[in-house]
C-alpha positions as CSV (number, residue, x, y, z in Angstrom):
1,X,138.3,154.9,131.1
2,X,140.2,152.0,133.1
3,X,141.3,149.4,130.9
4,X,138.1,146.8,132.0
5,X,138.9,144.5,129.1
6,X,135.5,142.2,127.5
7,X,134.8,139.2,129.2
8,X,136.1,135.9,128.1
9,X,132.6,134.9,128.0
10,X,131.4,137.3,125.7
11,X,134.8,136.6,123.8
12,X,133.7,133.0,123.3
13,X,130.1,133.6,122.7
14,X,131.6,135.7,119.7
15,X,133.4,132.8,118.5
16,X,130.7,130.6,118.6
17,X,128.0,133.1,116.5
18,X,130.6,133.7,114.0
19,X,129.6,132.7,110.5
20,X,133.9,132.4,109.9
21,X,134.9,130.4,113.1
22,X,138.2,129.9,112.3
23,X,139.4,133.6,111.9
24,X,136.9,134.5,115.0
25,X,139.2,131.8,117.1
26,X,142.6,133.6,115.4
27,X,141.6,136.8,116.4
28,X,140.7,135.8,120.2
29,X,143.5,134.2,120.5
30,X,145.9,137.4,119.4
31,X,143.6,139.5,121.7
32,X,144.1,137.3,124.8
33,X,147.9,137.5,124.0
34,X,147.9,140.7,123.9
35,X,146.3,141.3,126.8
36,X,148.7,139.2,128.6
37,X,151.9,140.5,130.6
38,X,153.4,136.6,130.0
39,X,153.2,134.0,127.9
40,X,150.4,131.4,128.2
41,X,150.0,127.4,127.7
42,X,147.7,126.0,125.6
43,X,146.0,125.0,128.3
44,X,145.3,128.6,129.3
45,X,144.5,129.5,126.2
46,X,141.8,127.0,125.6
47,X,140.5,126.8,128.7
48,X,139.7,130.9,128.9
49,X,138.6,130.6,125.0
50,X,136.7,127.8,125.7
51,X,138.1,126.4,122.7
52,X,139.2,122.5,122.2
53,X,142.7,122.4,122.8
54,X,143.1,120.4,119.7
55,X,141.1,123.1,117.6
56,X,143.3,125.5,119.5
57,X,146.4,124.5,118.8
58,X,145.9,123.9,115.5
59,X,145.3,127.6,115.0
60,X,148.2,128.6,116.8
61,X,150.4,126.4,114.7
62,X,148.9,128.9,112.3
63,X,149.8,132.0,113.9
64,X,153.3,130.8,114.4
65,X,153.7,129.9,110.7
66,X,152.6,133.6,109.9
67,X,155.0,135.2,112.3
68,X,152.2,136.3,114.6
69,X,152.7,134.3,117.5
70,X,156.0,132.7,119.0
71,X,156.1,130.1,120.9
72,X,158.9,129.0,123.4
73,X,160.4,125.7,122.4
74,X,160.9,124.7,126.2
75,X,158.1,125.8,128.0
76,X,155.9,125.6,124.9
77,X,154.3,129.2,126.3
78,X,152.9,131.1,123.3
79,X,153.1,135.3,123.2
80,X,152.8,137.7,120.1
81,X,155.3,137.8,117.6
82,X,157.0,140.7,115.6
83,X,154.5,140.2,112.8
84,X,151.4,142.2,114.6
85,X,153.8,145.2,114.3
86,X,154.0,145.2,110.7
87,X,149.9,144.8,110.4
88,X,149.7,147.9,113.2
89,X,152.5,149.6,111.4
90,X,150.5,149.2,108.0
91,X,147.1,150.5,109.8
92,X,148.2,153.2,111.5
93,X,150.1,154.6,108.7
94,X,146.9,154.4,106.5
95,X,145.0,155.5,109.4
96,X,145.1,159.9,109.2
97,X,143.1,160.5,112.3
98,X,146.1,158.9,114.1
99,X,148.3,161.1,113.0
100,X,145.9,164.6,113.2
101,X,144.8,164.0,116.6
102,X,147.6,163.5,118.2
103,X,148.7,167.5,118.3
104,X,145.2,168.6,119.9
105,X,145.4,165.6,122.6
106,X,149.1,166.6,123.9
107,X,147.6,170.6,123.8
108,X,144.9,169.9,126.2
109,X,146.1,167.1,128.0
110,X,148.8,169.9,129.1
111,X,147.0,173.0,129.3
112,X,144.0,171.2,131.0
113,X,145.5,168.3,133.1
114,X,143.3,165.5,131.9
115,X,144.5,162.5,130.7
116,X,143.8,162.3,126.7
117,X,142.5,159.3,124.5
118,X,141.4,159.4,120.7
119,X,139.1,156.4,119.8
120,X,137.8,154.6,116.6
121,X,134.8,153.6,116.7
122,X,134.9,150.1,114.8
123,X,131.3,149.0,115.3
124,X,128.6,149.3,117.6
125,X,130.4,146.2,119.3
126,X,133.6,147.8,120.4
127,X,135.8,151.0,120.4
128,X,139.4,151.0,119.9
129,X,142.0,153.1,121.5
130,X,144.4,154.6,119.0
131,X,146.3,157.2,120.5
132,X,146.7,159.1,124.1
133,X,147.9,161.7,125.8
134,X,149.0,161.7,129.4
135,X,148.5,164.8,131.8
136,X,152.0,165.7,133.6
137,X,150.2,165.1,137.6
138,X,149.7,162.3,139.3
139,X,146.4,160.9,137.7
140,X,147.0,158.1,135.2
141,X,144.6,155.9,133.5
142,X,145.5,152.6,132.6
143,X,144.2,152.6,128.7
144,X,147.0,151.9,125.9
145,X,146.7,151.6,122.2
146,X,144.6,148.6,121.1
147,X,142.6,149.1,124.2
148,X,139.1,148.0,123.2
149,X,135.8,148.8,125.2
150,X,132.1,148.1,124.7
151,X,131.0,150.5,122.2
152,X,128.3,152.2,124.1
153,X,130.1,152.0,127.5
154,X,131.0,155.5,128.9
155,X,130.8,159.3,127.6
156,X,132.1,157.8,123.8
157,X,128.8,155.6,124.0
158,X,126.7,158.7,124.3
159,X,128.0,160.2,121.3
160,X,127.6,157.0,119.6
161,X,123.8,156.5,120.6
162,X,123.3,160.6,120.2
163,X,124.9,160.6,116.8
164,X,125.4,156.9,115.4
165,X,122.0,156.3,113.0
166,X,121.0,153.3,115.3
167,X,117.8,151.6,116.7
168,X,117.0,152.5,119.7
169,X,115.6,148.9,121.0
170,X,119.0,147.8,119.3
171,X,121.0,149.9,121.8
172,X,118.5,149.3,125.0
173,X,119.2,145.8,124.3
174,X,123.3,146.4,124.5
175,X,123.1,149.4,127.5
176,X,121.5,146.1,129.6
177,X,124.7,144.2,129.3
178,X,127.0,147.2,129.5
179,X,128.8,147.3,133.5
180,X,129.5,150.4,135.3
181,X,130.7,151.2,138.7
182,X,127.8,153.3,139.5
183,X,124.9,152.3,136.4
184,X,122.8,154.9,135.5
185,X,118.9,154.2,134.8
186,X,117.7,154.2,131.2
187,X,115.7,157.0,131.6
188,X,118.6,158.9,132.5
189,X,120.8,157.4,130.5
190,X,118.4,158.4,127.4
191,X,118.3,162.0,128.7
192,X,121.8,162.4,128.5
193,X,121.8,160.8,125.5
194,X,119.6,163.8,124.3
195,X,121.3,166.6,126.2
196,X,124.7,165.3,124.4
197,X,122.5,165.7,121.0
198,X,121.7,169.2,121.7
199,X,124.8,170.4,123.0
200,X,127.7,168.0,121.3
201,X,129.3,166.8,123.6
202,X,128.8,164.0,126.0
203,X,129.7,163.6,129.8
204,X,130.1,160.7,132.4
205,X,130.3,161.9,135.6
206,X,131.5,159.1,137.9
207,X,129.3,156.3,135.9
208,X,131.5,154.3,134.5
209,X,134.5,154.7,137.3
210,X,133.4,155.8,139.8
211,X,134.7,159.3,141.1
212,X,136.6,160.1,137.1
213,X,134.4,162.2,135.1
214,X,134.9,161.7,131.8
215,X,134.2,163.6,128.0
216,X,134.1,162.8,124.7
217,X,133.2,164.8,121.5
218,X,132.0,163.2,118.2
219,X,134.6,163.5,114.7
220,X,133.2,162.5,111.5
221,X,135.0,161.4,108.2
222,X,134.7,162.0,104.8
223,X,131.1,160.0,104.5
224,X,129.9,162.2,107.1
225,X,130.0,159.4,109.4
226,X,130.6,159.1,113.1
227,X,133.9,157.4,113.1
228,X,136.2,158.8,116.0
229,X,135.6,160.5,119.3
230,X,138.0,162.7,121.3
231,X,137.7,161.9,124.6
232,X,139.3,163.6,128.2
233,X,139.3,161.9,131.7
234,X,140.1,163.4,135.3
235,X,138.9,163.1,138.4
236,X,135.6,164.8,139.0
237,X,136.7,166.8,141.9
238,X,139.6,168.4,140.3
239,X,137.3,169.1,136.9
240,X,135.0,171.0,139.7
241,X,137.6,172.8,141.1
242,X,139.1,174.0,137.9
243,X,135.8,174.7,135.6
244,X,134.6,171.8,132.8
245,X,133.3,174.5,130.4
246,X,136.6,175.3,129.4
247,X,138.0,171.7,128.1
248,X,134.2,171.1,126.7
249,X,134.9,173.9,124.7
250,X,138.7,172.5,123.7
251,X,137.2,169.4,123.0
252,X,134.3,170.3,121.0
253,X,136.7,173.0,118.7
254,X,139.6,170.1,118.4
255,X,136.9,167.7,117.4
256,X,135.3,169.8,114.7
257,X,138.4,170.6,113.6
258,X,139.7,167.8,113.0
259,X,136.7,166.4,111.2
260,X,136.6,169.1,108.9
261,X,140.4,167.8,108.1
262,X,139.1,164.2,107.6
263,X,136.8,165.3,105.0
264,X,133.6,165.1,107.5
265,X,131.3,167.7,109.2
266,X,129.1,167.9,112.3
267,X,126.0,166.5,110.9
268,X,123.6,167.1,113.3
């Protein structure tokens, strides 16, 4: 899972549906800062928000009064500021799946040589990375904590369709907009959808980048809820070479495990 961030289009098509505009704005403006290896001008900012830069630096004035952006006095460039550590700092600590699955992804990122990630599912919008593994070879996959990715993009969106309670003209409706390197059709999309249903456990192979074949396996909380996934990426090649059955199998133990710790259970 390649960090392919959202769009800035579909960022600012966000803003303008929201029924609270001004925190909407706020929060697209902290993502696109985030995002950002270097500070950015208003101008940018506005201009890839599609925002007007008077609306736009109004809110950053905001953010700088609440310690959650900075802005350079002489270049009047804006970045995050300190404060977003305290609010990550506060989440994560609240936040137990953070803590649990951290032991299982460093055991089979090792013992399997696949590059580990555990997601939160927030919404059927957007997942959000919140903790990874790397394998010790040389295949790395560019996806930090706070990555976020279309909900029902990849192997994790399988789960979510297979497990997540949802309308199924609701999800055809998002899988349209959803870009791959190598899109599957619906009708095969939906069987996998199916077979991950069955089996619990979903797999991309090459889909979504192409020639990386990633898994995921479901976790559920305490409301018996799909709220997490575990999810393993290599390339597909090497997962041939090897064997796959063997990290489904880590996966799909590490996954029930630790929903049994959050309180939750396989619910299918």
């Amino acid at each position: 899972m390649s960090d392919k961030p959202e769009s800035s289009g579909k960022t600012s098509k966000a803003v303008k549906d929201s029924k609270a505009p001004a925190i909407s704005r706020a929060a697209a403006i902290l993502r696109l800062l985030g995002k950002s290896d270097t500070s950015l001008s208003l101008q940018h900012i506005s201009s890839r928000l599609e925002l007007v830069p008077s609306t736009c630096l109004y809110i950053l004035r905001a953010l700088v009064e609440e310690e959650l952006v900075a802005v350079d006095p002489d270049t009047k460039r804006y970045s995050l500021e300190a404060g977003v550590l305290s609010l990550a700092r506060h989440w994560l600590r609240r936040n137990q799946f953070t803590d649990l699955c951290q032991a299982h992804l460093d055991h089979i990122s090792r013992s399997r040589e696949v590059t580990m990630l555990g997601v939160h599912i927030v919404s059927l919008d957007h997942i959000v990375v919140v903790a990874t593994s790397q394998a010790g070879n040389n295949f790395q996959i560019s996806a930090q904590i706070g990555s976020r990715f279309p909900a029902l993009i990849s192997a994790t969106g399988r789960c979510i369709a297979a497990f997540g309670d949802i309308d199924e003209e609701e999800i055809k409706s998002r899988f349209n907009s959803l870009r791959w390197d190598v899109p599957p059709s619906w009708t095969k999309w939906k069987s996998q959808v199916d077979d991950t249903r069955k089996r619990g456990i979903a797999i991309d192979a090459g889909n979504y980048i192409a020639g990386v074949t990633v898994l995921a396996a479901p976790v559920w909380n305490g409301r018996g809820k799909l709220s997490h996934a575990l999810v393993a990426l290599s390339i597909g090649s090497a997962l041939q070479r090897k064997g796959i059955t063997e990290l489904e199998n880590d996966l799909i133990n590490a996954a029930k495990l630790l929903s049994a710790q959050l309180g939750g259970s396989d619910t299918r």
